[in-house]
N, C-alpha and C positions, 0 to 999 in steps of 0.2 A: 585487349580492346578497351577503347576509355569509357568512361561513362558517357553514354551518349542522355541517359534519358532517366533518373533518379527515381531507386524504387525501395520498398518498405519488405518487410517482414513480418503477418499478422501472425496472432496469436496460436494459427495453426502450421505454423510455420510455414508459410505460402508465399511465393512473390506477388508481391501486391506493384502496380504504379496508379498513378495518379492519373483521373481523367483529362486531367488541364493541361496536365505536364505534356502528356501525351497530342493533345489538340495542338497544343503550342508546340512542340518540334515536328510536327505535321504538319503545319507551316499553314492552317486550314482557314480559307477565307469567311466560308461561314461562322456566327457569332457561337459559343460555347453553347450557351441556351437555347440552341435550336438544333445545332450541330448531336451532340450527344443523345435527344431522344430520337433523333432520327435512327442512331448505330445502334438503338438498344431494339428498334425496330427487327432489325435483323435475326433475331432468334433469343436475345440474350436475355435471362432472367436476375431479378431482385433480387438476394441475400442467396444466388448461388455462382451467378457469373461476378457481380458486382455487388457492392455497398454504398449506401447513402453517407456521404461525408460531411463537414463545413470545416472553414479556417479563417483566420484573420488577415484578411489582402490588406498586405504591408502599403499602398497605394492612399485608402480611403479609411482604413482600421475597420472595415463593414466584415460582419460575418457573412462570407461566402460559401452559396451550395457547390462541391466537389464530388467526386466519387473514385471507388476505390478497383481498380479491376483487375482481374486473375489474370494472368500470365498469358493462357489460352485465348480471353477475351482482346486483350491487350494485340496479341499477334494477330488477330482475325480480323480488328480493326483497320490496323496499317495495312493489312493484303487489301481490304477491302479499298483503300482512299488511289490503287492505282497512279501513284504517283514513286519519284525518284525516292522522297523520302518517308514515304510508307515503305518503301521494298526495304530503304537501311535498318527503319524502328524494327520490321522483322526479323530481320537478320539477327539485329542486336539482342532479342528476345530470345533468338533460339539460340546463339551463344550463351547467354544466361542461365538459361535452361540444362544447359550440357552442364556446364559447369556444377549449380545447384544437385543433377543428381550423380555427379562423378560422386565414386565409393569414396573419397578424403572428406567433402562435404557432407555427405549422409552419415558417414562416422563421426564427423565433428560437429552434427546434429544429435546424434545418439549419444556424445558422450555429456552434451552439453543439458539433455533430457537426465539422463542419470545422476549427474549432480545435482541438480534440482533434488531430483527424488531424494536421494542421500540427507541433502539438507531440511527435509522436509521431513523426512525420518529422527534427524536429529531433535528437529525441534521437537515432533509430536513425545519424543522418549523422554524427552525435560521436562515436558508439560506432564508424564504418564508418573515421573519422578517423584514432582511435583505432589502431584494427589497423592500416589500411597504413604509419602511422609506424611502429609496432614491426615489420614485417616489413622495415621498408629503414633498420636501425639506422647509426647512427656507427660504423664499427671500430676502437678504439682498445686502446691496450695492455693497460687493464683489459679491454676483451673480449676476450685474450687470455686472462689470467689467470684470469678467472671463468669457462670455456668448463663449462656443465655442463648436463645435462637436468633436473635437478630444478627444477619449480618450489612455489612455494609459495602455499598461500592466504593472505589477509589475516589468516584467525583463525588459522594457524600463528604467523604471524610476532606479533600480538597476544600471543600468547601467552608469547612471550619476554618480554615486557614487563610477565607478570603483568595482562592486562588485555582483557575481549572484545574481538572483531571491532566492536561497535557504538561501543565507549569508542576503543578505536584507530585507528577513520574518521572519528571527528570531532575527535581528536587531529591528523593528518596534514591536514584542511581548516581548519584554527587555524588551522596552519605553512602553507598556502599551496600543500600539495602539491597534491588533489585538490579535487571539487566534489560535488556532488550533483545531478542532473537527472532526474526525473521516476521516483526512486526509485532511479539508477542510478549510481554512482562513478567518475566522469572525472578523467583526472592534465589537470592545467593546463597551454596549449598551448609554456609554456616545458619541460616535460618527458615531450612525448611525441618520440617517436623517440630515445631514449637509450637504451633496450633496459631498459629497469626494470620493465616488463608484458611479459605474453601474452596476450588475451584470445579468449575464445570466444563466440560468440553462440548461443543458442541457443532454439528457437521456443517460443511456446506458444499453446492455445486460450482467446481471451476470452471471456467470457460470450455477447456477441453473435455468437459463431461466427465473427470474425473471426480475423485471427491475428498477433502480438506479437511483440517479441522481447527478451530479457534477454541483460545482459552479462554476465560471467564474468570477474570479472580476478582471473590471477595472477602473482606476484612472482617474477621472476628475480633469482638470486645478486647479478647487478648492482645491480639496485634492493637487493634485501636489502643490501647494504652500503650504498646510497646514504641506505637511510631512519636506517642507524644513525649514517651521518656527521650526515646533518642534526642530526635529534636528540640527536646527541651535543653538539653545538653549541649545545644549548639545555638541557643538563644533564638529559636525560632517556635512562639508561642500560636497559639489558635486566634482566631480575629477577639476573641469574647477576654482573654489573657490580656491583649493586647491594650485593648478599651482600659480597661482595670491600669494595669500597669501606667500607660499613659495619663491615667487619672491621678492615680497615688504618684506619679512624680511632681505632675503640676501643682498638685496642693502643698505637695512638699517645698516647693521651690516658692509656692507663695509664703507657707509659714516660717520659710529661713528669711528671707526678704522682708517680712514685716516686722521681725525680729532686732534686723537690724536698722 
């Protein structure tokens, strides 16, 4: 069966379609805005039959009010409009529907839930990695010398550099320092346990009611001098370097110039 009527997938894995969508191939003389709270009349509630939406009508570029409706809601509407093309949007729906819970679908929902998890596993193991190398650091004479509790975040130290937290984490995975996995900043495994990080983990609620976790890395003295050695190495000084630098050329080039 072809697409008769364009539908979405929310984050509970639900057939969602569009209120408009659905008014429109309903072929419904009454306007949108009066149409719809009429159908909600019918028994339907807020944030369980439906969702409040908006979009950008390609028409006038106005942000338009939309909404989002379940499957259920969606089919009860077209029975309700008694017409040739409510009975098809029906139909179409409960086709849909069959299809959605055949066992290849619901397997190929489950396997696609489990990859997630997996990856989600992955990262949290990198980030678990992570920590116990920086808590059983190398002790060497530089950890002597940098012994201090300040640490720093990435956009501090960015900042010396005249440059965001976003421009200086993909400056540092250039150079080889760190990575990125699943939205999250890992030092590379030749530089963990040298006490250049701290990191914190810390939870949060998924959509699904599940629960998450984010990493938090921040920069010890050590690192902070480790990222300027590197990057010094690559001619890429701190804004304060820079000023200087840019000073002691211009004079230089005045006192060659007057010279001659």
């Amino acid at each position: 069966m072809n697409q008769l009527i364009e539908t979405k997938e929310n984050d509970n894995k639900e057939i969602i379609v569009s209120a408009r969508e659905l008014h429109n191939f309903l072929e419904v003389g009454t306007p949108f805005r009066k149409w719809f709270p009429r159908m909600v009349e019918y028994g339907f509630i807020e944030n369980q039959d439906f969702t409040s939406d908006t979009f950008v009508h390609p028409a006038n570029l106005q942000e338009t009010k939309d909404y989002l409706l379940k499957l259920d809601m969606a089919k009860e509407i077209s029975m309700i409009q008694r017409t040739k093309k409510g009975k098809q949007a029906r139909q179409y729906f409960i086709h849909l529907e069959k299809l959605w819970n055949s066992p290849e679908m619901v397997m190929k929902r489950a396997l696609e839930f489990a990859n997630k998890q997996v990856e989600q596993l992955k990262t949290e193991n990198k980030m678990y990695e992570q920590q116990i190398a920086e808590y059983e650091p190398k002790v060497t004479y530089v950890d002597e010398i940098l012994k201090s509790n300040d640490l720093l975040l990435t956009t501090q130290i960015a900042d010396d550099y005249g440059m965001s937290a976003i421009a200086f984490n993909k400056l540092l995975h250039e150079h080889g320092i760190q990575y990125k996995m699943n939205g999250q900043w890992l030092l590379y495994g030749k530089y963990k346990g040298l006490g250049y990080t701290k990191s914190e983990t810390t939870s949060y609620k998924k959509k699904d009611g599940s629960e998450g976790v984010n990493l938090l890395t921040k920069w010890t003295q050590k690192g902070r001098l480790f990222l300027y050695e590197t990057l010094k190495s690559k001619n890429i000084f701190p804004t304060m370097e820079q000023l200087k630098m840019e000073f002691y050329l211009d004079y230089k080039e005045g006192v060659e110039s007057e010279q001659y």
